[in-house]
C-alpha positions as CSV (number, residue, x, y, z in Angstrom):
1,X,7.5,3.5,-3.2
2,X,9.3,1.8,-0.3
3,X,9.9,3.6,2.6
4,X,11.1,3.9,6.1
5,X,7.9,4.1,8.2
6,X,7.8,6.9,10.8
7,X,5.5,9.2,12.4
8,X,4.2,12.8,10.6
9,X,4.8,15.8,12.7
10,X,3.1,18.5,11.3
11,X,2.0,22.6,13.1
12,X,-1.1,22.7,14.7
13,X,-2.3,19.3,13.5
14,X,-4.1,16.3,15.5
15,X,-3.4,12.9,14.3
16,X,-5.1,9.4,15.7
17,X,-8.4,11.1,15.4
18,X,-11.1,11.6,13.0
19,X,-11.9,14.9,12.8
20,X,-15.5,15.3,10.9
21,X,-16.4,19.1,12.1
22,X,-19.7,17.7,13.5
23,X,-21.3,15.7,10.7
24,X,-21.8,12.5,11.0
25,X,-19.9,11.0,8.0
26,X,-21.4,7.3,8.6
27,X,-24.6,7.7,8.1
28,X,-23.5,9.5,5.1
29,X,-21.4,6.7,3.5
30,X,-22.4,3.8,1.5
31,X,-19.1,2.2,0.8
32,X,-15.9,2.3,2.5
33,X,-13.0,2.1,0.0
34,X,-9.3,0.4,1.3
35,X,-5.6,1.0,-0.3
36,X,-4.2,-2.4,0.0
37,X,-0.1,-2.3,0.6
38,X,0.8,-0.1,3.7
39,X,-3.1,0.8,4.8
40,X,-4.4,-3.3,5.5
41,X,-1.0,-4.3,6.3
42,X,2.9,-3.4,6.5
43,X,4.1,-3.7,2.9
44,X,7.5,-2.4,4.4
45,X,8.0,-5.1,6.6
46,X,7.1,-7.8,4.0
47,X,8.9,-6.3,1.8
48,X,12.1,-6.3,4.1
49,X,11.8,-10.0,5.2
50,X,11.3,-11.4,1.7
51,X,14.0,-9.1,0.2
52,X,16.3,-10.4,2.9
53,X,15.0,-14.2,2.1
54,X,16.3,-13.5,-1.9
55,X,19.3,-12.6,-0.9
56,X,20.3,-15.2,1.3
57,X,19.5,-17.5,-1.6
58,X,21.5,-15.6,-3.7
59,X,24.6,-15.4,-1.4
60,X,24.7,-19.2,-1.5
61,X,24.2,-19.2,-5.0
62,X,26.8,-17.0,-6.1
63,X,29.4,-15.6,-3.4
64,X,32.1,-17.6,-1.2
65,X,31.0,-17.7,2.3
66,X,34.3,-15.9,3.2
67,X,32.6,-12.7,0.9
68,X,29.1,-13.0,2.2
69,X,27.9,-9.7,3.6
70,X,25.8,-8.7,6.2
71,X,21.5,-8.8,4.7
72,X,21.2,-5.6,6.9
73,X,23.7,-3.6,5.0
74,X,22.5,-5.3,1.8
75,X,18.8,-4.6,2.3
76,X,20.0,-1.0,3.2
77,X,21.8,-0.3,-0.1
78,X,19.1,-2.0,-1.9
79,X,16.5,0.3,-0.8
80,X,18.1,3.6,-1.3
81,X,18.3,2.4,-4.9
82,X,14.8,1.1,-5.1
83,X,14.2,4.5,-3.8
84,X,16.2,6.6,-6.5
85,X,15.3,4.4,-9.7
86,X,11.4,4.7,-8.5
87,X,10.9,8.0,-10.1
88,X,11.9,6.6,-13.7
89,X,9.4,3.7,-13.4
90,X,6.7,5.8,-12.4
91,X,7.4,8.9,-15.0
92,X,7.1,6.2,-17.8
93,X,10.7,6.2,-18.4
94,X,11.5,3.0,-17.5
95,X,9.4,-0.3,-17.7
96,X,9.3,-2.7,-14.7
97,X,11.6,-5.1,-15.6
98,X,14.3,-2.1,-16.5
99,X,13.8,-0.8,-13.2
100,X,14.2,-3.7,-11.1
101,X,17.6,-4.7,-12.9
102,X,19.1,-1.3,-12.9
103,X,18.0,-1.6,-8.8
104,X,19.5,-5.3,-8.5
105,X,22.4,-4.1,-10.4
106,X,23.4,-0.9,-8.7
107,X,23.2,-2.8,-5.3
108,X,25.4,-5.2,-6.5
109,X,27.9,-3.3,-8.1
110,X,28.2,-0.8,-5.1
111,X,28.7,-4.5,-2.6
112,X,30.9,-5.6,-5.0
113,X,29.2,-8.9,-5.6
114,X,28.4,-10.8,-8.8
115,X,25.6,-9.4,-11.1
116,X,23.6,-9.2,-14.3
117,X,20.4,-9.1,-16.1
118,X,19.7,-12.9,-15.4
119,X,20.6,-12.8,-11.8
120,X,18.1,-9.9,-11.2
121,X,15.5,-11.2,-13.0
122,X,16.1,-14.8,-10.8
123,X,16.0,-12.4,-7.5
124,X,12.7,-10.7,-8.1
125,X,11.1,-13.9,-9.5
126,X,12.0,-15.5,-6.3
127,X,10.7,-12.3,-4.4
128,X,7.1,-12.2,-6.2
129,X,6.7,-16.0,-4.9
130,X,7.7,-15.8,-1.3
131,X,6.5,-11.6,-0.7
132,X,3.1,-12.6,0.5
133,X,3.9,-15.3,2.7
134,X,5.3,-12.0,4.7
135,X,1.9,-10.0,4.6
136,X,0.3,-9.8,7.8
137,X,-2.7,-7.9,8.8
138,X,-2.4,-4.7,11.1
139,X,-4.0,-5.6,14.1
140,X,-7.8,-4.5,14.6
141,X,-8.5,-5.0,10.1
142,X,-10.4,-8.4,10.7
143,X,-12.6,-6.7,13.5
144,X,-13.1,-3.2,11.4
145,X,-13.9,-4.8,8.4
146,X,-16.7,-7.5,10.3
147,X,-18.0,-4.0,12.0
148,X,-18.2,-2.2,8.8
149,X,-20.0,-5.3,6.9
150,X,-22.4,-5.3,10.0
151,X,-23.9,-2.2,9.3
152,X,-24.2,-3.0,5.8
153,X,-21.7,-0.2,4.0
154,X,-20.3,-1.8,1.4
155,X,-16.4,-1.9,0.6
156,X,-13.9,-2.4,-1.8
157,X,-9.9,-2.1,-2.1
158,X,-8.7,-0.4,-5.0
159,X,-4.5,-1.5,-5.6
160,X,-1.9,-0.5,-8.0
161,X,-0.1,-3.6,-8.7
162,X,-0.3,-6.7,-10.7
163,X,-2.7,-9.2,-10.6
164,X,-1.3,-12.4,-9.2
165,X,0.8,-10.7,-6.4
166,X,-2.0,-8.2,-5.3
167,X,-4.6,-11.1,-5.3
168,X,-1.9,-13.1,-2.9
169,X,-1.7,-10.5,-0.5
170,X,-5.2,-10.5,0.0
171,X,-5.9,-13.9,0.3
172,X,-3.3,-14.1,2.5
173,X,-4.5,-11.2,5.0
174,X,-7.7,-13.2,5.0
175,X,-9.5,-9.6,4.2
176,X,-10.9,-11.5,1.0
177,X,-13.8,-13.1,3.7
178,X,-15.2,-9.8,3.9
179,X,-14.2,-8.1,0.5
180,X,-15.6,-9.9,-2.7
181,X,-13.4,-10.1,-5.8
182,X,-15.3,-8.4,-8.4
183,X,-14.8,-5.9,-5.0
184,X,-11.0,-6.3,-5.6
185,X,-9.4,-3.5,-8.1
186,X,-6.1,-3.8,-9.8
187,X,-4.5,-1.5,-11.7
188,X,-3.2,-4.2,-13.8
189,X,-6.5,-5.4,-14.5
190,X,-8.5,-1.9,-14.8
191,X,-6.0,-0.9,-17.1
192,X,-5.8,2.4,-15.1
193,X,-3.3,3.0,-11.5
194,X,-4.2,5.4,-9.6
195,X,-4.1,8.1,-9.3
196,X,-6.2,8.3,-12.2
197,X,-9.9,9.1,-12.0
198,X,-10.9,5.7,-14.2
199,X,-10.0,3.5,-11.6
200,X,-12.2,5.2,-8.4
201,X,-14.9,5.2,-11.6
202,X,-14.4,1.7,-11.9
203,X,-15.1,1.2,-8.2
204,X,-18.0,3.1,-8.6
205,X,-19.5,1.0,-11.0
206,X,-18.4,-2.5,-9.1
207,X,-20.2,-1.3,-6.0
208,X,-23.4,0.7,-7.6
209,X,-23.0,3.9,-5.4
210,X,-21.9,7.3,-6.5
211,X,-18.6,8.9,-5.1
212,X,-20.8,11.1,-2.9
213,X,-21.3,8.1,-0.5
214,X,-17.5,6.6,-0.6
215,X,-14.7,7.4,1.9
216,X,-11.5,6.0,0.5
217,X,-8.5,5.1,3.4
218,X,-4.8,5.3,1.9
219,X,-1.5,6.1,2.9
220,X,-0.5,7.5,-0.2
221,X,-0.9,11.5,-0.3
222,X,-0.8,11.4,-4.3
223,X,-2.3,8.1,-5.2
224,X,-5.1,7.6,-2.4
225,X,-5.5,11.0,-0.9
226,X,-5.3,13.6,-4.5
227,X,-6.8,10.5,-6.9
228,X,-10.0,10.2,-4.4
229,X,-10.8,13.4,-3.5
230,X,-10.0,14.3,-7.6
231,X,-12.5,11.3,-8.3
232,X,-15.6,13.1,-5.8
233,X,-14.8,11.2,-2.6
234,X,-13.9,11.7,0.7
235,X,-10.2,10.6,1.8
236,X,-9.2,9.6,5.3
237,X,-5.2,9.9,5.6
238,X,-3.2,7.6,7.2
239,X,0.2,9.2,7.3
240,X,2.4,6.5,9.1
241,X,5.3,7.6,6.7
242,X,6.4,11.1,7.3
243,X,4.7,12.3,3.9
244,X,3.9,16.0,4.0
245,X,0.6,17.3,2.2
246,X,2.0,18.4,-1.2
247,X,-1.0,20.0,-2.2
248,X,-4.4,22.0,-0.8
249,X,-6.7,19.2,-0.8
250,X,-8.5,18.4,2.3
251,X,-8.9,14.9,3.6
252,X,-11.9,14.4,6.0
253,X,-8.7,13.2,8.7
254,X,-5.6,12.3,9.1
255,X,-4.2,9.8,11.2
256,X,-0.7,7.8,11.8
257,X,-2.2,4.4,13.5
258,X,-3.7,1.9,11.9
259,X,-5.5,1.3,15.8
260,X,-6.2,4.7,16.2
261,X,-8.3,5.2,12.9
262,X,-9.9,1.5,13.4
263,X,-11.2,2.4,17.3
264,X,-13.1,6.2,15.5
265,X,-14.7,4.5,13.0
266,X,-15.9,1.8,14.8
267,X,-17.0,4.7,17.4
268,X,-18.7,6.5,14.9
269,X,-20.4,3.4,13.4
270,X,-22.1,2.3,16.5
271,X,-22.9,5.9,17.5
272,X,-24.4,6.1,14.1
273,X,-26.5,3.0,14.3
């Protein structure tokens, strides 16, 4: 789900550190385990610049330059509905392709601008080439992930997604020079998203350790956090998007920094060493 990133403020809680209560977790750890879309890099922000990109082609395509609008006030309207129509996708009740028309559609018919099925499909066919020419790499993943390979723990990303766009982004955050395919989970592929138990198995298997030995790093409270922690692994938190906890589990940290959490495990790594 798409949204505005933002810092979680939360009673009596530490962020931008890893708190491990005195063990040392590294030693402990075989394989470290990344979330791809808003924990390697900002899916926000790529998704913002190439939603914008779509619509300016579209606007050329189909409205009078004296009706063009504004791709701020577009984008803004076309979030809130990729935000409301997200629940029906991910309940089942909707397939992909139903839930990025009735999104298109909405947006359009609210801007009062020219729409239908075809025109949707055009815009998100468009968006799917062009989205990972907008993924960049947080600062500080190139130099974790060389650290991490180093001292031999072994990782994987596991990604909800489909194949060829999640594969793209990868490439494209150069993160593939350190993380082999067969290292490389989609949902699409595994037949499983998280946060279902069969894909962290699946990881399991690609990497030959158990899920005693595996931290797992998302931003997702329900998909990385819950599905990890249901799975028998540790879960580091990184809460850049104002998500409260929505259940009791307990996640060995949490941090909102991408920095913040690269700088303590590096730490901890070469204190562990």
């Amino acid at each position: 789900m798409i949204r505005e990133l933002g810092l979680h403020r939360g009673n009596n809680r530490s962020f931008g550190i890893l708190n491990f209560g005195g063990n040392n977790h590294m030693t402990k750890w075989k394989a470290i385990v990344f979330d791809l879309d808003n924990t390697l890099f900002s899916h926000e922000k790529a998704f913002k610049k190439a939603i914008k990109e779509c619509f300016h082609t579209y606007q050329q395509k189909h409205v009078p330059e004296n009706k063009q609008i504004d791709d701020q006030k577009f984008f803004s309207v076309f979030k809130y509905y990729s935000d409301y129509f997200w629940d029906k996708f991910e309940h089942g009740e909707v397939t992909g392709n139903e839930y990025r028309r009735m999104r298109f559609n909405e947006t359009m018919k609210e801007l009062n601008l020219p729409y239908n099925n075809e025109m949707a499909d055009r815009f998100h066919s468009h968006y799917y080439r062009v989205v990972d020419e907008f993924s960049v790499p947080f600062e500080g993943v190139h130099e974790l992930l060389q650290t991490v390979n180093d001292h031999h723990v072994k990782m994987a990303i596991i990604t909800n997604g489909t194949v060829d766009t999640q594969y793209k982004k990868v490439e494209k955050i150069g993160v593939d020079k350190w993380i082999e395919r067969s290292a490389i989970l989609v949902s699409e592929e595994v037949g499983f998203a998280k946060p279902r138990k069969e894909i962290f198995l699946a990881a399991e298997r690609a990497l030959g350790v158990t899920s005693k030995d595996i931290l797992f790093i998302g931003d997702s409270w329900k998909h990385d956090v819950i599905g990890a922690i249901e799975a028998g692994w540790d879960a580091a938190f990184l809460n850049s998007r104002r998500e409260d906890r929505s259940s009791s589990h307990q996640p060995v940290c949490e941090y909102t920094h991408f920095q913040d959490m690269k700088k303590e495990i590096i730490n901890l790594m070469i204190e562990g060493s």
